[in-house]
N, C-alpha and C positions, 0 to 999 in steps of 0.2 A: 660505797660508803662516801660519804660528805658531811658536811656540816652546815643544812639550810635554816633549821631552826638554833638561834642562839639561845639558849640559857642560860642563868648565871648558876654560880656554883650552890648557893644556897637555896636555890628554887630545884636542882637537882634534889641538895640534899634530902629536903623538904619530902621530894616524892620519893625519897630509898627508905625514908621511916615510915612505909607503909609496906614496905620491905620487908619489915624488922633489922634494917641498918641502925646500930646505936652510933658508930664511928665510920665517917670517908674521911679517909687520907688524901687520895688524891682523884682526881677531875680532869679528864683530858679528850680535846676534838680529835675526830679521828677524820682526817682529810681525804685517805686514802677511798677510791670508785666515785662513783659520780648520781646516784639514786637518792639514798635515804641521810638521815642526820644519825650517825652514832659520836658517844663517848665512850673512853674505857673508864671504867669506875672501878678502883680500889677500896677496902673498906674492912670490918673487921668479920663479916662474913666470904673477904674472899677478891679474886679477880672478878667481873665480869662488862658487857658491852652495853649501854641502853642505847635503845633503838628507837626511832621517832621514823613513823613512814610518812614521807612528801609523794606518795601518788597519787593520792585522793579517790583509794577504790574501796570497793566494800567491803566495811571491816568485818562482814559474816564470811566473804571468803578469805580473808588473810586468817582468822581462826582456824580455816582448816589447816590452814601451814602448819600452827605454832601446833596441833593435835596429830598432823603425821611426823613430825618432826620428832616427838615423842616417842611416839610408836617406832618411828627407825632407831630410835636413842633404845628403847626398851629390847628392841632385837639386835643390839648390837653391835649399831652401826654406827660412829664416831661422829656426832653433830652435837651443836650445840642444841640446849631445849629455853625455854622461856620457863624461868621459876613465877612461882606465885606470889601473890600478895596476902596481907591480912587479910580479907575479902576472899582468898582461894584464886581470885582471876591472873593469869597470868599475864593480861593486859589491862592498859588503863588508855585514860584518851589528856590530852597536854593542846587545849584549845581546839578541841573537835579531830584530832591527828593521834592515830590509834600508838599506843608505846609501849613495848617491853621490856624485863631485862632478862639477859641471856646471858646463859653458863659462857667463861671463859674457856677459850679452847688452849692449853699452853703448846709450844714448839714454835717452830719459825715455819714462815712462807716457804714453798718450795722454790727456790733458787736455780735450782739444777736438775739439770732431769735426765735421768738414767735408768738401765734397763727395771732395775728394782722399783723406782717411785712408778714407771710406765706399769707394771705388772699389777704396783695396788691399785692404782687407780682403774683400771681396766676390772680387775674384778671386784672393785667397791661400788662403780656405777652399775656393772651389769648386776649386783647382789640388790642395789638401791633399784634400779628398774623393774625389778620381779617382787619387789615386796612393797611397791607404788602401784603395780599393773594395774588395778581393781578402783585407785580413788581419783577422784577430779577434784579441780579446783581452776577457776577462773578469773583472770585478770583484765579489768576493761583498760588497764595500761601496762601495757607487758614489754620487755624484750621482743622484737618481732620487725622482721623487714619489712613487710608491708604497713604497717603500724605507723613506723620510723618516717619511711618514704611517703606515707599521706600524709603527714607533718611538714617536713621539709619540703613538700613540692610546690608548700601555700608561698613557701618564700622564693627570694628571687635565687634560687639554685644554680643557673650558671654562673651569676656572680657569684656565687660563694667556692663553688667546685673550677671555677674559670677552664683551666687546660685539661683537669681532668675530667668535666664533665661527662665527654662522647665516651671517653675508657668506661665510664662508672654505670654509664647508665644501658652502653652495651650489655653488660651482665645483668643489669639490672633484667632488660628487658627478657631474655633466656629466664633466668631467677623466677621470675614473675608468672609461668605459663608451665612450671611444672605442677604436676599432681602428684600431694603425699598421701591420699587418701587411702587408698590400697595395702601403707604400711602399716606396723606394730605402733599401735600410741599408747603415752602411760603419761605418768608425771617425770616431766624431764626436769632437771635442775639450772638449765640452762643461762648459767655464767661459771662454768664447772675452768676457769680458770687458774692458773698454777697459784694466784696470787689469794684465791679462796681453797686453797689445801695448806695443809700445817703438818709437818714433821714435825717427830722428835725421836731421838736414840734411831734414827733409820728409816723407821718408819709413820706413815701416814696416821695422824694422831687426831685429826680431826676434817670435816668438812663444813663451811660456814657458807655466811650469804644467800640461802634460799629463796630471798622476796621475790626473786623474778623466776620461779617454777612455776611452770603451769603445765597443762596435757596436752602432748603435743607427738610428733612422730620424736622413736626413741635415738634414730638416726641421728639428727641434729646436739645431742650430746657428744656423740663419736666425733662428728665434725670441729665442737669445738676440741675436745682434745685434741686431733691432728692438726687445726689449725696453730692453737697457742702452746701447745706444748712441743710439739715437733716442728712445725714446719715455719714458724718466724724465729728459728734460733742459727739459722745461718749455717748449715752444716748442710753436707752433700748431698746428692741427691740418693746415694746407695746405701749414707748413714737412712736418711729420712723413712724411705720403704723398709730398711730392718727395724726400725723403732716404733713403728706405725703396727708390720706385724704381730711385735713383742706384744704391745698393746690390745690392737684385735683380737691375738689367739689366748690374751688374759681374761678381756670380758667375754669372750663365747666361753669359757669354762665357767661361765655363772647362767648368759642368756647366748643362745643360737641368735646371729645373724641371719636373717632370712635373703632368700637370692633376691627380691625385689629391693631390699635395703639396697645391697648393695649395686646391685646395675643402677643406683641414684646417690651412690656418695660424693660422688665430682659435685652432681648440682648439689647437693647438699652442703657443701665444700663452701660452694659459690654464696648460695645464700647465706653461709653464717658469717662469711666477710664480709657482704653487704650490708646484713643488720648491724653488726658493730660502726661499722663506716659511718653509716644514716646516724646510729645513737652519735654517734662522736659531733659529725653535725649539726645536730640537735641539740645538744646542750652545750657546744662553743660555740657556734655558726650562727644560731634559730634563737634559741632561750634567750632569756634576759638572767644572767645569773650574775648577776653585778651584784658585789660584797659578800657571796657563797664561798666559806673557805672549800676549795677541793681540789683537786691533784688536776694538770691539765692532760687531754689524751689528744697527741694529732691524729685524725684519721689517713692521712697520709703515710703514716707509719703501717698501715693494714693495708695499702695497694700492693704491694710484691704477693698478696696470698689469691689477687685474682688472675697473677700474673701463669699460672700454673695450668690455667684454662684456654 
């Protein structure tokens, strides 16, 4: 999340009264990830988030999102959905740039992570992987290490990575020459970060941020939970492998890990470090995001998780 397109408040308002908004209270940027433009919108239908996509992909596949999205809300699985408008459409377009608005999720970010938050998540993802197995959907900008690094390579990359570059690009080069093709692919959610799961009373009350799903091997979900949930919180290396387990032996009680997954989790490991790394690059390093309100991320912060390799 970020804030690339400005609106003012009355031009918001403007498009919630196709809503059926009679009253907004209040109007606020939300600065937080680094992708799309959201606000949170208050009003007297309620909490919710509008959402303005800056990727400039096809808005025939981002509809499939806002329609499995649905479908996992219908069976039970705690996301947000995109309500409609007068019109029925649950999208609209704000200068040719497709826009929703989405149910409020209430509870706070996950903070803390313990055997119980590891347990839901473990078997929300493996429940969300088996009731995606079957649909596709495709992004011509995605999340994606390779994606990332054909972007950043146009620039002058040692200058920007200086002493890190040989570390970075070592892995890189491993990363780059494996084959996933052999594994389980579905639709992965792939930014399944602590900071897109929401508690409340204990437990896991909701899951947001889907725009960067696409089909892909299921592995790479798994990786990012042990990278960002477990293994950048500074804790042993004895905690790490018990929590990583709890984890594991929660989402195989929804979907089997297959033996070819895992004889590839390290490189899998590697790769989701990298792609974060590259994106972080990319949009402090590469872009031009001069006067975009959004949270800053050093990639620098993500080197101890290649360190393991």
């Amino acid at each position: 999340m970020a804030v690339y397109t400005k609106l003012s408040d009355e031009y918001i308002k403007n498009i919630l009264k196709d809503y059926s908004f009679k009253e907004v209270n209040r109007i606020e940027e939300i600065s937080e990830g680094i992708l799309n433009t959201n606000y949170f919108i208050e009003g007297d239908k309620g909490k919710f988030i509008f959402r303005i996509l800056e990727g400039e992909r096809d808005y025939t596949e981002e509809v499939k999102e806002l329609e499995f999205l649905e479908y996992l809300n219908s069976n039970g699985f705690p996301c947000p959905i995109a309500i409609k408008n007068v019109s029925g459409e649950n999208y609209t377009f704000i200068d040719g740039k497709m826009a929703s608005v989405f149910t409020f999720i209430e509870g706070e970010k996950v903070h803390s992570i313990n055997e119980n938050n590891l347990k839901e998540i473990g078997q929300k993802l493996g429940r969300m992987h088996n009731l995606l197995k079957d649909r596709d959907i495709k992004r011509n900008r995605k999340i994606d290490m390779q994606y990332f690094y054909d972007i950043i390579s146009k620039a002058d990359l040692k200058g920007i990575l200086k002493e890190d570059y040989d570390f970075i690009m070592k892995y890189y080069e491993r990363a780059s020459k494996v084959d996933y093709s052999n594994l389980p692919f579905g639709i992965i959610h792939n930014d399944i970060f602590p900071d897109n799961v929401f508690m409340k009373d204990g437990e896991i009350s909701g899951i947001i941020d889907f725009n960067d799903c696409l089909r892909g091997p299921l592995i790479l979900d798994l990786a990012i939970v042990i990278s960002f949930w477990i293994r950048n919180r500074g804790i042993s290396e004895e905690v790490e492998n018990q929590m990583t387990k709890i984890f594991l032996d929660a989402y195989e009680s929804e979907r089997k890990i297959t033996k070819e997954e895992m004889a590839l989790m390290d490189e899998s490991l590697i790769r989701i470090a990298l792609t974060f790394i590259f994106l972080r690059v990319n949009k402090f390093h590469v872009e031009d995001n001069s006067g975009v309100n959004m949270e800053y991320k050093n990639y620098r912060d993500l080197l101890p998780l290649l360190r393991y390799f």
